[in-house]
PLY file of the C-alpha trace (Angstrom):
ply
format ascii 1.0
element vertex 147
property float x
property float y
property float z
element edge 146
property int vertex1
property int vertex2
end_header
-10.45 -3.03 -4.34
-7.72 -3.96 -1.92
-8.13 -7.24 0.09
-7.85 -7.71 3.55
-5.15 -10.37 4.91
-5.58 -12.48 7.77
-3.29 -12.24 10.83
-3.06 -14.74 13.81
-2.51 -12.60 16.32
-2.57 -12.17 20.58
-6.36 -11.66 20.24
-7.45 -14.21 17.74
-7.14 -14.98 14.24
-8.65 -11.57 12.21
-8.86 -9.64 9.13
-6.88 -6.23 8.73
-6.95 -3.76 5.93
-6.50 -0.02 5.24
-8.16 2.02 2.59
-7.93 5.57 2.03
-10.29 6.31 4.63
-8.11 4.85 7.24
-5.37 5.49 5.99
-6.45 9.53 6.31
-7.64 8.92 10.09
-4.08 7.43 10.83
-2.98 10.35 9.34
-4.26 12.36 11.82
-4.21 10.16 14.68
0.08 10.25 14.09
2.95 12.86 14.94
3.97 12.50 11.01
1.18 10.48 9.35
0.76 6.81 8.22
4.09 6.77 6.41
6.17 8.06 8.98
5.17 5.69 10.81
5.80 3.33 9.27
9.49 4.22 8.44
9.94 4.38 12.55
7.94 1.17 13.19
11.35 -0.46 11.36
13.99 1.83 13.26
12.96 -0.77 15.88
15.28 -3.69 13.92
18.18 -1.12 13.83
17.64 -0.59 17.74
17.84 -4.46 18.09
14.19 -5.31 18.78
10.93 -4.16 17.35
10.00 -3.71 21.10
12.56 -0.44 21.07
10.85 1.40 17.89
10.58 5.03 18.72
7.01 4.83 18.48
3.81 6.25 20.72
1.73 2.69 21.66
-1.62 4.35 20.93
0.34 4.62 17.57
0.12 1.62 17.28
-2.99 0.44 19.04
-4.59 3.57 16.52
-3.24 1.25 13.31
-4.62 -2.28 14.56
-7.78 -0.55 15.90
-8.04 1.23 11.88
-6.91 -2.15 10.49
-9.57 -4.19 11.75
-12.47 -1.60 11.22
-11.22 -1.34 7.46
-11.36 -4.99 7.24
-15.25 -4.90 8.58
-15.01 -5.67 12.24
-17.59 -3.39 14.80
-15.30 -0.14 15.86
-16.39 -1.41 19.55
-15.22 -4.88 19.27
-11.98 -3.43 17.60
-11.36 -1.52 20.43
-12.03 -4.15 22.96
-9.63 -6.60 20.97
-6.83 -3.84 21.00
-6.98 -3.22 24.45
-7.09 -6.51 25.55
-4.29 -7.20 23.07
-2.22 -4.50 24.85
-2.48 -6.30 28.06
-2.01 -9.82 27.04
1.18 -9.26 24.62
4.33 -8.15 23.83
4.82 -4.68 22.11
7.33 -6.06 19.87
4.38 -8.28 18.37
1.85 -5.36 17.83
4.90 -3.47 16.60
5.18 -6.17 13.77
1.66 -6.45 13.24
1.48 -2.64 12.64
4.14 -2.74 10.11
3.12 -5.38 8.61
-0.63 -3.66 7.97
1.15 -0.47 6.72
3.68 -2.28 4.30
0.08 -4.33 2.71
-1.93 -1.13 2.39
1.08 0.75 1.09
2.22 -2.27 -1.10
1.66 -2.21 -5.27
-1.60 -3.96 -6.20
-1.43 -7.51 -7.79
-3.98 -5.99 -10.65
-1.47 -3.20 -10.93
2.27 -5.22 -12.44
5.41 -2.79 -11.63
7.10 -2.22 -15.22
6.02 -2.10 -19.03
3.91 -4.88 -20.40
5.18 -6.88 -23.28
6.87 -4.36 -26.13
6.08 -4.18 -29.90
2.50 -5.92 -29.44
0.76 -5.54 -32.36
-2.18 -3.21 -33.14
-5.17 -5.28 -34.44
-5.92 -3.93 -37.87
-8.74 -2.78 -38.68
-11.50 -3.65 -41.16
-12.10 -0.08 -42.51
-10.41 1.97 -44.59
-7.74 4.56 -43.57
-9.23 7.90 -43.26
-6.02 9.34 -45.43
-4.08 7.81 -47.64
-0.09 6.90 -46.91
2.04 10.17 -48.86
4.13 7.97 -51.83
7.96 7.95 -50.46
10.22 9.78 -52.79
13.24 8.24 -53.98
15.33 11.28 -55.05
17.86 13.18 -52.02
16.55 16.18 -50.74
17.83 19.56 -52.34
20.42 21.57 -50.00
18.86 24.74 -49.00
21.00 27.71 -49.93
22.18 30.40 -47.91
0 1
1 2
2 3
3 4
4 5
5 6
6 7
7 8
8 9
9 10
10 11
11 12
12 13
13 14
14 15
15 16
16 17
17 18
18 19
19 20
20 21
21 22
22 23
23 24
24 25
25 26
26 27
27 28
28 29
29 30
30 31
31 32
32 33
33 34
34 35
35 36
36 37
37 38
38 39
39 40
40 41
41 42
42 43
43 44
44 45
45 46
46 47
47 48
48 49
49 50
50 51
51 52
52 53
53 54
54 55
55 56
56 57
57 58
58 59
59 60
60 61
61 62
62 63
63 64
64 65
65 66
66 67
67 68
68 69
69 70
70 71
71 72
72 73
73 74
74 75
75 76
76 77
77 78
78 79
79 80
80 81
81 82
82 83
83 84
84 85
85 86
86 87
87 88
88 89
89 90
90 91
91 92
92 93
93 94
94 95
95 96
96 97
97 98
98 99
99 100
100 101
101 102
102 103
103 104
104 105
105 106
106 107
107 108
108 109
109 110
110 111
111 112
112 113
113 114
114 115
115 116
116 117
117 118
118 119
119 120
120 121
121 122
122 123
123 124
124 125
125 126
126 127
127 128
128 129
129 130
130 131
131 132
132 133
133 134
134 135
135 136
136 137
137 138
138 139
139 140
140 141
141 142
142 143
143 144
144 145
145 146
């Protein structure tokens, strides 16, 4: 199971996380889903500030609000910390934060290594028998066929 992280944020020091469940209601809660937002969350950079992303703020206030119920926080005490964090701070901040909770949930699992593990282990053998014996090799050529 996925892990939340800890972010010190405008409205305290808290746990974020999204799981499937989340990551569904975000889905739904966006123009283009989780993903696409995501990808226009980091348009901001290209636009010279996070603050400029071409992004809907309830967007955003819908992925911190998700993050922090995922991670186990009270959905009303969520939604009082995202409002207040709305006042109190600057977009470009809960811009970051939001991207930053997408990239983690959408980020390869440390149980789960990108690439092949080590080749040409080898198989254990085995204390029992084979269940057929090995065919002898033969050490004459092959006939041509004819046509």
């Amino acid at each position: 199971m996925a892990e939340p992280f800890v972010a010190n944020w405008s409205s305290g020091e808290d746990e974020f996380l999204l799981r499937i469940g989340e990551l569904e209601a975000l889905d739904d809660l966006t123009e283009a889903g989780a993903l696409d937002l995501r990808y226009r969350l980091s348009q901001g950079v290209q636009r010279g500030s996070l603050a400029y992303s071409p992004v809907k703020v309830r967007e955003v206030m819908a992925c911190l609000r998700l993050g922090l119920i995922g991670a186990g926080m009270d959905r009303q005490k969520a939604d009082r910390k995202i409002k207040q964090a709305v006042e109190d701070s600057d977009i470009s901040e809960l811009n970051l934060l939001a991207f930053t909770i997408l990239s983690r949930a959408f980020a390869g699992k440390e149980h789960d290594p990108v690439g092949e593990g080590e080749a040409g282990a080898a198989m254990e053998e085995s204390a029992s028998p084979a269940s057929t014996a090995p065919a002898p090799r033969s050490t004459s050529r092959r006939p041509k066929s004819r046509k």
